[in-house]
Short mmCIF file of the C-alpha atoms (twelve columns), coordinates in Angstrom:
data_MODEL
# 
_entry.id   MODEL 
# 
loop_
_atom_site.group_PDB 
_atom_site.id 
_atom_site.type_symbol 
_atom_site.label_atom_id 
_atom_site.label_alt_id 
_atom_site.label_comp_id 
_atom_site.label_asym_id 
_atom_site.label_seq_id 
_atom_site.Cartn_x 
_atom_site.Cartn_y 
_atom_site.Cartn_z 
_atom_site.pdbx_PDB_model_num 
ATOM 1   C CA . UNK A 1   105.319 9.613  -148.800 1 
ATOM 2   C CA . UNK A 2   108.294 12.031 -147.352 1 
ATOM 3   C CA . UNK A 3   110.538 12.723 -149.283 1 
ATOM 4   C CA . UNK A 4   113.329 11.354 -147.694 1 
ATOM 5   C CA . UNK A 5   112.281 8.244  -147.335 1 
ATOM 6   C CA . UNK A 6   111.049 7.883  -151.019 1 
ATOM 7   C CA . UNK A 7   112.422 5.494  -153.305 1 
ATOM 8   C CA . UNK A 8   116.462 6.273  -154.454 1 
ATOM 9   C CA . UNK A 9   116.190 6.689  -158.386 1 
ATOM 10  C CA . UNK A 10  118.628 4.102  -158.633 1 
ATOM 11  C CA . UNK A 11  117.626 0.819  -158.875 1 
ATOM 12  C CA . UNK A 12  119.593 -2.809 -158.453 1 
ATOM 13  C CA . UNK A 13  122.755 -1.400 -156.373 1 
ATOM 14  C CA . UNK A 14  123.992 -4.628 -155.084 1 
ATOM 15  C CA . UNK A 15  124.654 -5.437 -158.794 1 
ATOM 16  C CA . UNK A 16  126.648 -1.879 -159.810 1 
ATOM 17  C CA . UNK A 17  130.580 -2.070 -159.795 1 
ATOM 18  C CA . UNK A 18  132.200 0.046  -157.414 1 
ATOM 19  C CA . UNK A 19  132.427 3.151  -159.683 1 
ATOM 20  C CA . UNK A 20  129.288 3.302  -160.701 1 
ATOM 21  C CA . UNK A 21  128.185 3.500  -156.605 1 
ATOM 22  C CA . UNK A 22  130.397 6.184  -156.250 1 
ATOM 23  C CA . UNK A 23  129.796 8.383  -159.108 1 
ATOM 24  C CA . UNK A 24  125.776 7.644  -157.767 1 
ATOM 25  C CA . UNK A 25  126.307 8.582  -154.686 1 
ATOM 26  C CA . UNK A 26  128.671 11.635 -155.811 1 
ATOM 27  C CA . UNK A 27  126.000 12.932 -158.317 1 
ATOM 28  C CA . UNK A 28  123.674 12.957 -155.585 1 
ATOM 29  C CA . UNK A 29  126.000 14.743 -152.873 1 
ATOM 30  C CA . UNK A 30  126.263 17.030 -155.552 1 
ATOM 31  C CA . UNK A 31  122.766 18.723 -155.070 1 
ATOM 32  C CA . UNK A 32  122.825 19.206 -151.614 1 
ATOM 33  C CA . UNK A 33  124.425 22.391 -151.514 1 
ATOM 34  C CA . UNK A 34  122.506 24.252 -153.996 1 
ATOM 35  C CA . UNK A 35  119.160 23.006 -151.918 1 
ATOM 36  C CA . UNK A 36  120.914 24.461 -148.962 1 
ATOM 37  C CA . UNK A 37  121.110 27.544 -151.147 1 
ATOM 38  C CA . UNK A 38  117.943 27.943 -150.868 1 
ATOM 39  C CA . UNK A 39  117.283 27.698 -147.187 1 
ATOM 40  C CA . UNK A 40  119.685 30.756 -146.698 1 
ATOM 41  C CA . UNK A 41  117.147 33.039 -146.061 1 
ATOM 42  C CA . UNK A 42  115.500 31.148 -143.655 1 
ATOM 43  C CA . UNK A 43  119.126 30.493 -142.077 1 
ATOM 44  C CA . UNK A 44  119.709 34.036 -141.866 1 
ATOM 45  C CA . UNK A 45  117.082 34.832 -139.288 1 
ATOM 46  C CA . UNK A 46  117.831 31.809 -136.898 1 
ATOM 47  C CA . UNK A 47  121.337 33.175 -136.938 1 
ATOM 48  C CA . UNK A 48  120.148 36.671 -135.895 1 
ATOM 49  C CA . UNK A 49  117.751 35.185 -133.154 1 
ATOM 50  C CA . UNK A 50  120.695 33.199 -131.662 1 
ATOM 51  C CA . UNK A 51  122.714 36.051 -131.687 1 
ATOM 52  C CA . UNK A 52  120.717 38.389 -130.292 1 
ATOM 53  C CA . UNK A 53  120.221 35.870 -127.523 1 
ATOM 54  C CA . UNK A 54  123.713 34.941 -127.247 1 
ATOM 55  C CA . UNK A 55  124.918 38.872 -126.610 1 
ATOM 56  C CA . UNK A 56  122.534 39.083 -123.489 1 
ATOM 57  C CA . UNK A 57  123.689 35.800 -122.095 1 
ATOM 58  C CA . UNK A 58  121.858 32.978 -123.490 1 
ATOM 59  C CA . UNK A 59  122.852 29.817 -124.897 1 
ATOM 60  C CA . UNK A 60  122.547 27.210 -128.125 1 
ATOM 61  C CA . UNK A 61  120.843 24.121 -127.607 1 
ATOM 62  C CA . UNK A 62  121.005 21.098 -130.437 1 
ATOM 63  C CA . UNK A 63  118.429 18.222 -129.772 1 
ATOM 64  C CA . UNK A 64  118.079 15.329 -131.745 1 
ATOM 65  C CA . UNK A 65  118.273 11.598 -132.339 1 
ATOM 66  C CA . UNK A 66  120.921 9.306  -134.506 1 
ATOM 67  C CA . UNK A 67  122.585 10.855 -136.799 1 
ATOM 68  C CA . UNK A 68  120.973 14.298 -136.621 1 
ATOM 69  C CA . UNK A 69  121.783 14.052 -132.576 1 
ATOM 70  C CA . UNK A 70  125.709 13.112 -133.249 1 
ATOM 71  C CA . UNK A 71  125.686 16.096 -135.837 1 
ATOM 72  C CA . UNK A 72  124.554 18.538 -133.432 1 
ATOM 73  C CA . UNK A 73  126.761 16.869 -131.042 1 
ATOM 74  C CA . UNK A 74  130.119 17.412 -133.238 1 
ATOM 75  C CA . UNK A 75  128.954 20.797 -133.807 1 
ATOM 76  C CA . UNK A 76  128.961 22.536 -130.475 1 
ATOM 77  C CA . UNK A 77  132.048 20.329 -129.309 1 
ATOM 78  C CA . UNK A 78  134.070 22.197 -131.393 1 
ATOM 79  C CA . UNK A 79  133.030 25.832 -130.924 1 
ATOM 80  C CA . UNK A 80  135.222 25.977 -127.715 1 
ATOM 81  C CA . UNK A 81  138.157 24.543 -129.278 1 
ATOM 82  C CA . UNK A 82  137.831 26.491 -132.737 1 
ATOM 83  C CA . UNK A 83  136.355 29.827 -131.032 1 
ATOM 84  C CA . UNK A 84  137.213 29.257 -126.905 1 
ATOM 85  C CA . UNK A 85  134.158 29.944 -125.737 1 
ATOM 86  C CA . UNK A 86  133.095 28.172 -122.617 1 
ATOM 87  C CA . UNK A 87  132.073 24.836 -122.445 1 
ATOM 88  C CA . UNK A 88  127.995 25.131 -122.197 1 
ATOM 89  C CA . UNK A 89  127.709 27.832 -124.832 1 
ATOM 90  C CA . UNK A 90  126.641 25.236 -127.354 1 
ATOM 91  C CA . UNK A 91  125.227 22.428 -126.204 1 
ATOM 92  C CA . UNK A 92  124.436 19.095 -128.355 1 
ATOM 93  C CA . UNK A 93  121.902 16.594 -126.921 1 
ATOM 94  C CA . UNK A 94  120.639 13.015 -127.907 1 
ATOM 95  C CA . UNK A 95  118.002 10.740 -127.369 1 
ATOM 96  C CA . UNK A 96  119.144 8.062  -125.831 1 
ATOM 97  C CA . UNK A 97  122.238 10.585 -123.603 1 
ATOM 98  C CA . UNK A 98  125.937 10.466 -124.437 1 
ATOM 99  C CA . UNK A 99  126.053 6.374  -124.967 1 
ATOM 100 C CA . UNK A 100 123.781 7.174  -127.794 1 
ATOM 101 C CA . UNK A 101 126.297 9.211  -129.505 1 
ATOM 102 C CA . UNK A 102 128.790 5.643  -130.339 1 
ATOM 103 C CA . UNK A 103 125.973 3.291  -130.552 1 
ATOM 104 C CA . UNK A 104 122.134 3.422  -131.160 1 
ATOM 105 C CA . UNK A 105 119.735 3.312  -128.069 1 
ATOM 106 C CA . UNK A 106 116.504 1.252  -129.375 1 
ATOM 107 C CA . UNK A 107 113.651 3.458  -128.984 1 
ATOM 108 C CA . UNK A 108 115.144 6.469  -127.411 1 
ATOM 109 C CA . UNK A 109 113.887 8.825  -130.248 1 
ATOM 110 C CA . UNK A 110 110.019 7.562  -129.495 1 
ATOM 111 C CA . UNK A 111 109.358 9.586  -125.945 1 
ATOM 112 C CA . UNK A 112 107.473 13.026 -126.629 1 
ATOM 113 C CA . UNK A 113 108.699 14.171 -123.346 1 
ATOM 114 C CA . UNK A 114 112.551 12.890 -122.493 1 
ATOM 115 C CA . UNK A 115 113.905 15.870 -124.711 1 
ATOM 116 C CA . UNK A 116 112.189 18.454 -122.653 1 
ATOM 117 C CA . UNK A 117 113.875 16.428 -119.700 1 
ATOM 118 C CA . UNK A 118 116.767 16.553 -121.170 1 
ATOM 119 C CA . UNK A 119 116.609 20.415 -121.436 1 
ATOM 120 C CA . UNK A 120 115.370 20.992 -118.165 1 
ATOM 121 C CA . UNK A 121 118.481 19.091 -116.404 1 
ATOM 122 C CA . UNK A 122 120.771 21.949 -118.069 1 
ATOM 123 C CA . UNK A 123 117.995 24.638 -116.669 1 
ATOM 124 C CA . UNK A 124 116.934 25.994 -120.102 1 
ATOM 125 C CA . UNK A 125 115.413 29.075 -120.236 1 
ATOM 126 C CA . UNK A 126 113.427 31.960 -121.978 1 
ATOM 127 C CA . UNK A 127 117.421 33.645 -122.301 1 
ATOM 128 C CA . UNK A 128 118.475 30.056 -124.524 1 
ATOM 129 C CA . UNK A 129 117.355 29.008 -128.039 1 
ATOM 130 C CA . UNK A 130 116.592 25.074 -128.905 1 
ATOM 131 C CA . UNK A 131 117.157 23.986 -132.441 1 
ATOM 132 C CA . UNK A 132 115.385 20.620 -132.898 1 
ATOM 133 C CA . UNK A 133 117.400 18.209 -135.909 1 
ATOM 134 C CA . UNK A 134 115.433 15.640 -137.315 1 
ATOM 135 C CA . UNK A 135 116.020 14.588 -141.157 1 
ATOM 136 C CA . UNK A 136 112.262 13.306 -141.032 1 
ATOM 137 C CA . UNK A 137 110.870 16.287 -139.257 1 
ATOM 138 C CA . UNK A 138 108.710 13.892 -137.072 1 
ATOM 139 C CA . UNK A 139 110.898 12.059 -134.298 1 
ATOM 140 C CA . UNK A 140 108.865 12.530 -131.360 1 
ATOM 141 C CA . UNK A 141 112.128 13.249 -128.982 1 
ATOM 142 C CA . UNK A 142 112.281 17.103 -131.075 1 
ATOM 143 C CA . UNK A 143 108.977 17.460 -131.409 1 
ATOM 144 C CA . UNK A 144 107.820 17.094 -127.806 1 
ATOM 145 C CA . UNK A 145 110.700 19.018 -126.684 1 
ATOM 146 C CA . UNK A 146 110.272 22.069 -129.077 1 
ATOM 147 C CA . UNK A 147 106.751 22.169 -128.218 1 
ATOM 148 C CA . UNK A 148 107.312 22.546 -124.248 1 
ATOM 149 C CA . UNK A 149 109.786 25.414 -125.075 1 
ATOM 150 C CA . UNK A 150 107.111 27.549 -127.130 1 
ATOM 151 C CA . UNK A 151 104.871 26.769 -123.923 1 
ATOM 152 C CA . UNK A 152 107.177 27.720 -121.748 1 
ATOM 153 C CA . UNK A 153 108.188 31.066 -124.140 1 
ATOM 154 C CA . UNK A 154 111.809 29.544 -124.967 1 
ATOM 155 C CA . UNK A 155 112.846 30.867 -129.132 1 
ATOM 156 C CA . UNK A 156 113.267 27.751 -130.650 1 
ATOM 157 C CA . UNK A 157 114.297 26.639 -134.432 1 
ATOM 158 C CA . UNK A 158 114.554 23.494 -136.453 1 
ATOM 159 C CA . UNK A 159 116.590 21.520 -139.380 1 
ATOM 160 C CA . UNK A 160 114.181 19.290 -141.303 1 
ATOM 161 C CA . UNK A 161 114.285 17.612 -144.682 1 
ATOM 162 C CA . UNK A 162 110.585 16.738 -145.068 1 
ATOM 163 C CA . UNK A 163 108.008 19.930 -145.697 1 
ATOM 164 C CA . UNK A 164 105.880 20.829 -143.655 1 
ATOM 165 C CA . UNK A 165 106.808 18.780 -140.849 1 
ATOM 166 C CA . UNK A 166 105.591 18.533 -136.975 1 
ATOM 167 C CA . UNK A 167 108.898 19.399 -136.001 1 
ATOM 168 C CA . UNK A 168 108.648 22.660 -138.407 1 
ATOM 169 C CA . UNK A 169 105.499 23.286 -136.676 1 
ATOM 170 C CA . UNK A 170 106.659 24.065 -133.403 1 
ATOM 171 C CA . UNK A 171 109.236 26.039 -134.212 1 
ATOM 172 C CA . UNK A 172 109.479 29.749 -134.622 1 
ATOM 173 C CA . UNK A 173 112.767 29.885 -136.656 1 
ATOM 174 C CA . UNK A 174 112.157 26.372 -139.018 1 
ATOM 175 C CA . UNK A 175 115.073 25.695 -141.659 1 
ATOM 176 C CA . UNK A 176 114.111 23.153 -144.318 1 
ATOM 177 C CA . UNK A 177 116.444 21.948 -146.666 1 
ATOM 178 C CA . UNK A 178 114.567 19.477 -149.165 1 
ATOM 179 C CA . UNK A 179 117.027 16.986 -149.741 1 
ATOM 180 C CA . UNK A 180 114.801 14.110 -151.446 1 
ATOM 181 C CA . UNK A 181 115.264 10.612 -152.071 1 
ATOM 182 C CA . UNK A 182 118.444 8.825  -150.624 1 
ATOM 183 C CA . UNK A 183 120.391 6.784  -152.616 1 
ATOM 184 C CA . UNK A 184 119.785 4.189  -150.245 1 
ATOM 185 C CA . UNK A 185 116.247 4.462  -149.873 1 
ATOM 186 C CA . UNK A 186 115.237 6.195  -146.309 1 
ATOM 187 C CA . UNK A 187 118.986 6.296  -145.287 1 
ATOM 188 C CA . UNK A 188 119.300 9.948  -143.961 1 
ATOM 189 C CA . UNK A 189 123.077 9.484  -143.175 1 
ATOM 190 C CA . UNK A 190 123.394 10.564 -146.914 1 
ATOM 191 C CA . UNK A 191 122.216 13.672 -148.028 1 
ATOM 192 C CA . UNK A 192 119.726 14.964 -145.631 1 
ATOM 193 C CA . UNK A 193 122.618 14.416 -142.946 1 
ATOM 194 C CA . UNK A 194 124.942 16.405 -145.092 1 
ATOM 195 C CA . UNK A 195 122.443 18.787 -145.441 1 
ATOM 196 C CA . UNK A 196 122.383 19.121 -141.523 1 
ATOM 197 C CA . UNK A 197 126.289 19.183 -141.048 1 
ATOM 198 C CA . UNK A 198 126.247 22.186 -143.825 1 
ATOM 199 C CA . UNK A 199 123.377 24.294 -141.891 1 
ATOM 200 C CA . UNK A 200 124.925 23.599 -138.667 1 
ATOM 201 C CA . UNK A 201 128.202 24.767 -140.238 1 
ATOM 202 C CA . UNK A 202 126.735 28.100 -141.305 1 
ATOM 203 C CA . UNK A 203 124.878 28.918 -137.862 1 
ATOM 204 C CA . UNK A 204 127.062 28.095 -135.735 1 
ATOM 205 C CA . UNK A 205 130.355 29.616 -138.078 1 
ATOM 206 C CA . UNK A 206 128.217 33.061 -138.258 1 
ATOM 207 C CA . UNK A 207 127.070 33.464 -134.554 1 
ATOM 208 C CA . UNK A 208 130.448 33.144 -133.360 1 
ATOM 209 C CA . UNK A 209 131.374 35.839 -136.213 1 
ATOM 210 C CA . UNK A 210 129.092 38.144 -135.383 1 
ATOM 211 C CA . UNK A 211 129.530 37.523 -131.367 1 
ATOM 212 C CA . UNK A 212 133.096 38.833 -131.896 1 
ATOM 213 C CA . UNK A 213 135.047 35.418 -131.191 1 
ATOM 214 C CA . UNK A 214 136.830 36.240 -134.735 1 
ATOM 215 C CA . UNK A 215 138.694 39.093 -136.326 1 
ATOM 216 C CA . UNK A 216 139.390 39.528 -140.102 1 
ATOM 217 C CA . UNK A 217 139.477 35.825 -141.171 1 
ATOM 218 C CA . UNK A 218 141.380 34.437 -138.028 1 
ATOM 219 C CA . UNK A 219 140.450 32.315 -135.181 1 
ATOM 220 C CA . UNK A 220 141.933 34.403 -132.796 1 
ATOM 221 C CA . UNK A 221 140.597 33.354 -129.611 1 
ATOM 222 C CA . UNK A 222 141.104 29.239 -130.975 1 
ATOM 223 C CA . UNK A 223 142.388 27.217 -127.929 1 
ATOM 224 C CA . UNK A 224 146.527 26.180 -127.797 1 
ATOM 225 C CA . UNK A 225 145.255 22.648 -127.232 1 
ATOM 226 C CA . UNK A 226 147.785 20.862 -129.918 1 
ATOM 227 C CA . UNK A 227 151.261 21.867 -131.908 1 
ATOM 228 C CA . UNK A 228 149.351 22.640 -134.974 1 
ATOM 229 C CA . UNK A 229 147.205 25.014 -133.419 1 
ATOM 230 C CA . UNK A 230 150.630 26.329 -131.301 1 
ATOM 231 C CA . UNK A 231 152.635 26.778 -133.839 1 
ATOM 232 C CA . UNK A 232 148.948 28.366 -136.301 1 
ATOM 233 C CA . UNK A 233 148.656 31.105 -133.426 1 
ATOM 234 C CA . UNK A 234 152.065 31.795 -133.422 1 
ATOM 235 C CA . UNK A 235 152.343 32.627 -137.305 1 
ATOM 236 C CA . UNK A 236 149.287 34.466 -136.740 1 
ATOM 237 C CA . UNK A 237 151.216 36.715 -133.883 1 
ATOM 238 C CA . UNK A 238 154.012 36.877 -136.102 1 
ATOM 239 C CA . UNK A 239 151.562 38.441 -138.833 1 
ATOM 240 C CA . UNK A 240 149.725 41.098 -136.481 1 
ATOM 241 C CA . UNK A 241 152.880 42.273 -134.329 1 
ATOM 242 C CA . UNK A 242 155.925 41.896 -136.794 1 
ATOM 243 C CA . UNK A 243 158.297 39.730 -134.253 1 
ATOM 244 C CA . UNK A 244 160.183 36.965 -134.689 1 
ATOM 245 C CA . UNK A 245 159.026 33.247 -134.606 1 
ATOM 246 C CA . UNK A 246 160.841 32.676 -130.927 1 
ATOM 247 C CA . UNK A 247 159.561 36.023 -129.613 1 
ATOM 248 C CA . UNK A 248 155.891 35.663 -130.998 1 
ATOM 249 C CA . UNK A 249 156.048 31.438 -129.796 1 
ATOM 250 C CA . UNK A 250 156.707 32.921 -126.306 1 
ATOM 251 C CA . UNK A 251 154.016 35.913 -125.923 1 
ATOM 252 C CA . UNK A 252 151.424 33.589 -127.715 1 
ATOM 253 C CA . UNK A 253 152.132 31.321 -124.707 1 
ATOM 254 C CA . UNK A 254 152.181 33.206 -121.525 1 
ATOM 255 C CA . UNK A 255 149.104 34.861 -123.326 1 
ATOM 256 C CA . UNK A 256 147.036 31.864 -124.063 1 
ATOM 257 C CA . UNK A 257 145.690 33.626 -126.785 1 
ATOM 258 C CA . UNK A 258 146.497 34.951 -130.301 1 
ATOM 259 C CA . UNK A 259 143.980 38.601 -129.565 1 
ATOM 260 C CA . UNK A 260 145.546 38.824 -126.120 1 
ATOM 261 C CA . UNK A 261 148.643 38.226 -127.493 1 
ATOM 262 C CA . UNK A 262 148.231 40.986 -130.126 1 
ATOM 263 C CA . UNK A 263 146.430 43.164 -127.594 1 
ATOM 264 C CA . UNK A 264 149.285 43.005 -124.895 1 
ATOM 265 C CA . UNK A 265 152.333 43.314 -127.811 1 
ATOM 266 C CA . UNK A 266 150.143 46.596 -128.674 1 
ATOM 267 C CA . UNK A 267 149.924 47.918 -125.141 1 
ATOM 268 C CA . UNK A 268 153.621 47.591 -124.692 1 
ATOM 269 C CA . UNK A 269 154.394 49.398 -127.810 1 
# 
């Protein structure tokens, strides 16, 4: 049996109080990031394939189905916003397409070949790398797809929670994290999806590092899409350049930008 869909070690839940479900269900989240821990090496040199890829051109695919889809989904939606990168850099597809992402389309998941379709309508190529998500490391949607981009020479890399898994297989960068029984037996929401979210965290946090879209600790290239972020840059301008709130509000502004901010205040002085 895999182990995520193995029985939870806790037994009779309908009949615990509500603090013993969430100190359960606590304890458990508790272990995921030390078996992420362990992954890190295997992390590492996904990260450097992307990025390698990324400098000449290419792009970030996600592909999966349920939750591990809407992961990769949240995940490249907010590298533009957090990095501003274009849209397309990263992009996060689902079986089912985008009315999958709010509500489940039945059977989506079970076509071998309608993730490679999906690929092909955004014109994937040997420049891009495809990371197939799937908790169970078997839903046919990633594994078809990953194995039409090693046939057709595309780098591709995975996020399982099962060993040894078909979706492992095919890929040439595969990241398992081995996350084990749910508390709710088989539900991979839990911890094999928090698993995901971390490891999608981590890539996509240290490509966009070591692509240069951030400088000390800063989001300096983050899009001016809400006050927060307005008024973030603008303390961040203040920071680098020395001027006044009013003075670094205004350059940040006509900028769009916190580095061309900084880099225009620095050509003028």
């Amino acid at each position: 049996m895999k182990p995520t869909e193995s029985p939870s070690k806790y037994r009779h839940l309908e009949k615990m109080s509500t603090i013993e479900l969430l100190t359960g269900i606590n304890r458990e989240d508790q272990t995921v990031a030390l078996t992420v821990q362990k992954a890190i090496p295997e992390i590492e040199k996904l990260v450097d394939a992307i990025t390698d890829k990324m400098l000449a051109g290419g792009r970030l695919f996600y592909l999966g189905a349920g939750t591990s889809g809407r992961l990769g989904i949240v995940d490249a939606s907010e590298c533009p916003p957090t990095y501003g990168v274009p849209q397309g850099l990263v992009i996060g597809l689902i079986a089912g397409g985008d009315g999958a992402i709010r509500k489940a389309v039945e059977f989506a998941e079970d076509s071998n070949e309608q993730g490679w379709k999906d690929l092909q309508q955004h014109q994937v190529s040997t420049n891009d790398v495809v990371i197939g998500i799937a908790a169970s490391g078997g839903t046919p949607y990633v594994v078809g797809a990953l194995k039409a981009c090693k046939a057709n020479g595309i780098i591709t890399g995975s996020i399982t929670c099962n060993p040894q898994s078909a979706v492992a297989e095919q890929a040439d960068y595969p990241v398992e994290v081995i996350t084990g029984p749910e508390f709710v037996t088989g539900s991979t929401r839990m911890k094999a999806g928090t698993a995901q979210k971390l490891v999608l965290n981590m890539i996509s946090t240290a490509v966009m590092i070591k692509i240069g879209r951030v400088e000390d600790n800063k989001m300096v290239n983050m899009q001016l899409s809400n006050d927060k972020l307005v008024n973030r840059g603008t303390m961040m301008v203040m920071e680098a350049t020395g001027l006044n709130y009013a003075d670094s509000n205004k350059l940040l502004l006509q900028q769009g930008s916190v580095k061309k901010a900084v880099e225009t205040f620095r050509l003028m002085t």
